[in-house]
C-alpha positions in Angstrom: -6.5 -32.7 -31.7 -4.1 -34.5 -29.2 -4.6 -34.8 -25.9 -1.6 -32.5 -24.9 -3.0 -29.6 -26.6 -6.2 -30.4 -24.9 -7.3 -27.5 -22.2 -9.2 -28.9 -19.9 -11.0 -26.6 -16.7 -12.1 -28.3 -13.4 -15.8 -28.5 -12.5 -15.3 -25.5 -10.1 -13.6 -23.4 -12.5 -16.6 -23.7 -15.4 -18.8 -23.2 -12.4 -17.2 -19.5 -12.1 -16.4 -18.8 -15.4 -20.1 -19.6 -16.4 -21.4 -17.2 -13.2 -21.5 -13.6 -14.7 -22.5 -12.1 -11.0 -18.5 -12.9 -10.2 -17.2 -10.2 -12.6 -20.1 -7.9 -12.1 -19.1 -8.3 -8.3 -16.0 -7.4 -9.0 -16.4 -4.3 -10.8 -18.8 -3.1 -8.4 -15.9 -3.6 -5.2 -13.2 -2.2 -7.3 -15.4 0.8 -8.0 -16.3 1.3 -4.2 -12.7 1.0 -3.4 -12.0 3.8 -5.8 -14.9 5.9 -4.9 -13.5 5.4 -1.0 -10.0 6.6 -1.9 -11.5 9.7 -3.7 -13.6 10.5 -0.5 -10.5 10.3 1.7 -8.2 13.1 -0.3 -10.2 16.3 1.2 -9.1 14.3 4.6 -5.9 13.8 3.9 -5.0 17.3 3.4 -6.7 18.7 5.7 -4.3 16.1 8.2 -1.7 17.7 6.1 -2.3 21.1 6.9 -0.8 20.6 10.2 2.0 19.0 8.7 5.1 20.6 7.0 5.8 18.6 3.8 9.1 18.1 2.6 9.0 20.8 -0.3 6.9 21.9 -2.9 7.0 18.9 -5.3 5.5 17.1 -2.7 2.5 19.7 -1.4 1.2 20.3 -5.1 1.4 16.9 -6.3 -2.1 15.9 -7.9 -3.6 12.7 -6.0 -3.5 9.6 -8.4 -5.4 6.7 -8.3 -4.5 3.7 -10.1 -6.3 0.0 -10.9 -4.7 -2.7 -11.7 -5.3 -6.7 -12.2 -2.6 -8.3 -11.2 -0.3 -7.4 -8.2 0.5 -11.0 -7.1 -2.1 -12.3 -9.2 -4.8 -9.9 -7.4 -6.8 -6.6 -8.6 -5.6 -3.8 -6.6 -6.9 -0.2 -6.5 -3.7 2.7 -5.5 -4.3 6.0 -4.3 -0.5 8.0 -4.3 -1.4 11.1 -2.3 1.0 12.8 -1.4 3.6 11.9 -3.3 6.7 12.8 -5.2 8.5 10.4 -7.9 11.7 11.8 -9.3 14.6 8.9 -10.1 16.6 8.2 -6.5 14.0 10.9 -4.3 10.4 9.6 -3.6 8.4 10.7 -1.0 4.7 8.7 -0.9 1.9 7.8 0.7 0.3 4.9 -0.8 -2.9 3.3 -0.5 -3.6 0.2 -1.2 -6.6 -1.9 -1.8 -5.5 -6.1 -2.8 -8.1 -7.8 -3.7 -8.4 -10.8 -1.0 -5.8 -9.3 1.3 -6.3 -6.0 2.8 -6.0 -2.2 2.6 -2.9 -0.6 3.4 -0.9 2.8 4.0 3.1 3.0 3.1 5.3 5.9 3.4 7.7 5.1 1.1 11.2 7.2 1.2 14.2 7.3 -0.3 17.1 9.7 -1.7 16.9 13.0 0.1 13.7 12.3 1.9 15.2 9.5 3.3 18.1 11.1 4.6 15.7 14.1 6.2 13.0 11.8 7.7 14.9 8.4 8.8 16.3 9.4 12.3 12.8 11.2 13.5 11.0 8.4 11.4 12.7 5.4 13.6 12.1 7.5 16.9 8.3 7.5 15.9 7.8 4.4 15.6 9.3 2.6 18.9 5.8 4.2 19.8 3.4 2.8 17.3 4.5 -1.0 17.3 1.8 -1.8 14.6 4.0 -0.4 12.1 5.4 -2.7 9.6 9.0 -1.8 8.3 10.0 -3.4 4.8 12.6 -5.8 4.7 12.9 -6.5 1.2 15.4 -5.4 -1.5 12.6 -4.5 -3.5 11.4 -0.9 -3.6 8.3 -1.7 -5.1 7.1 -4.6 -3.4 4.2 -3.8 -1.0 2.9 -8.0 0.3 3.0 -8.1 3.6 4.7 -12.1 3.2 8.1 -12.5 5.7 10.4 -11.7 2.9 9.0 -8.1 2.4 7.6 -6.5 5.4 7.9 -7.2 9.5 6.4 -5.9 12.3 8.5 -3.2 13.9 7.9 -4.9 17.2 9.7 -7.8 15.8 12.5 -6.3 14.2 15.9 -7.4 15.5 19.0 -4.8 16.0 20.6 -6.8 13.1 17.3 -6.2 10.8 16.9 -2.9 11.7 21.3 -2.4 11.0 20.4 -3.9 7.2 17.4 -1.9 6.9 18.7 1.4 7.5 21.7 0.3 4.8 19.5 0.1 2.2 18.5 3.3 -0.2 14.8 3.2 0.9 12.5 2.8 4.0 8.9 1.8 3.3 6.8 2.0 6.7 3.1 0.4 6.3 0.1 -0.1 8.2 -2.4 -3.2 7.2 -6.0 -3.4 7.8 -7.9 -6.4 7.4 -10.6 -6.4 4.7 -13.4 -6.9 7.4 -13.0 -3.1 8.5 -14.0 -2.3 5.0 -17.3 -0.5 6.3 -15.3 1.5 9.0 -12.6 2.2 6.3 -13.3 5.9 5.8 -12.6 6.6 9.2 -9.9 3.6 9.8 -7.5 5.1 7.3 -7.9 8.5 8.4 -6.6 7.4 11.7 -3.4 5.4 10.0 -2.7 9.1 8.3 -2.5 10.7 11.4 0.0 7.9 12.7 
């Protein structure tokens, strides 16, 4: 065998690959992430109830949950509730768990819900300036990095011009993985906003 076919790991990575608690770990958090999502869908529609959604594909939608390993190279846990997918018209509430990063809640529009929300959407929000608004040309890009998201408080007139040009408006809040113990009532209150 030559030495350029040679794989090699450092001392650090045996260390972890050899240490079974990681994945075990791992399994355990993504479960409690689930199981915290699952726990919060009774809240969210009762939050809902004083809210008049869109239309009926939106109200009767089934809440989804979804895991994944590898959203920027991170496991991630998804909760869509509520949430509407048809090609050009989506109207969701995403949850997001990133491994390493942080939990997060997006209102994601575009097509028709777009149109109906945008105007009240923007008014809302000069009050809440711990919004993010997405910058990015890419709908389904949720990192929080410069290129995607901003903090509405930061947004200049010519950012916010762009953004309203493009076909969707994504909206997020981000919580820091330290509140993960206070999550259940944390994320109820980022509903609500």
């Amino acid at each position: 065998m030559s030495d350029q076919t040679k794989v090699t790991v450092s001392a650090g990575e045996l260390a972890a690959a050899a240490d079974k608690n990681i994945i075990l770990t791992k399994r355990a958090v993504i479960v409690k992430a689930s199981s915290l999502f699952s726990r919060l869908v009774p809240e969210i529609n009762e939050i809902l109830g004083s809210v008049v959604l869109p239309d009926k594909q939106v109200s009767s939608c089934v809440p989804k949950i979804s895991k994944g390993e590898n959203y920027r190279g991170f496991p991630y846990v998804i909760l869509d509730h509520p949430a509407s997918f048809k090609k050009g018209d989506i109207f969701a509430v995403r949850t997001m768990f990133l491994w390493g990063h942080y939990f997060s809640i997006h209102l994601h529009l575009s097509g028709i819900y777009k149109s109906k929300f945008e105007e009240q959407l923007m008014k809302n929000l000069f009050h809440h300036p711990d919004f993010y608004i997405a910058l990015g040309e890419k709908e389904w890009e949720h990192h929080f990095e410069e290129s995607n998201y901003i903090a509405y408080a930061a947004l200049s007139n010519t950012q916010l011009k762009n953004i309203r040009q493009n076909e969707f408006l994504k909206v997020a809040l981000k919580y820091e993985l330290h509140h993960w113990n206070m999550m259940q009532s944390i994320l109820p209150e980022g509903y609500k906003k």
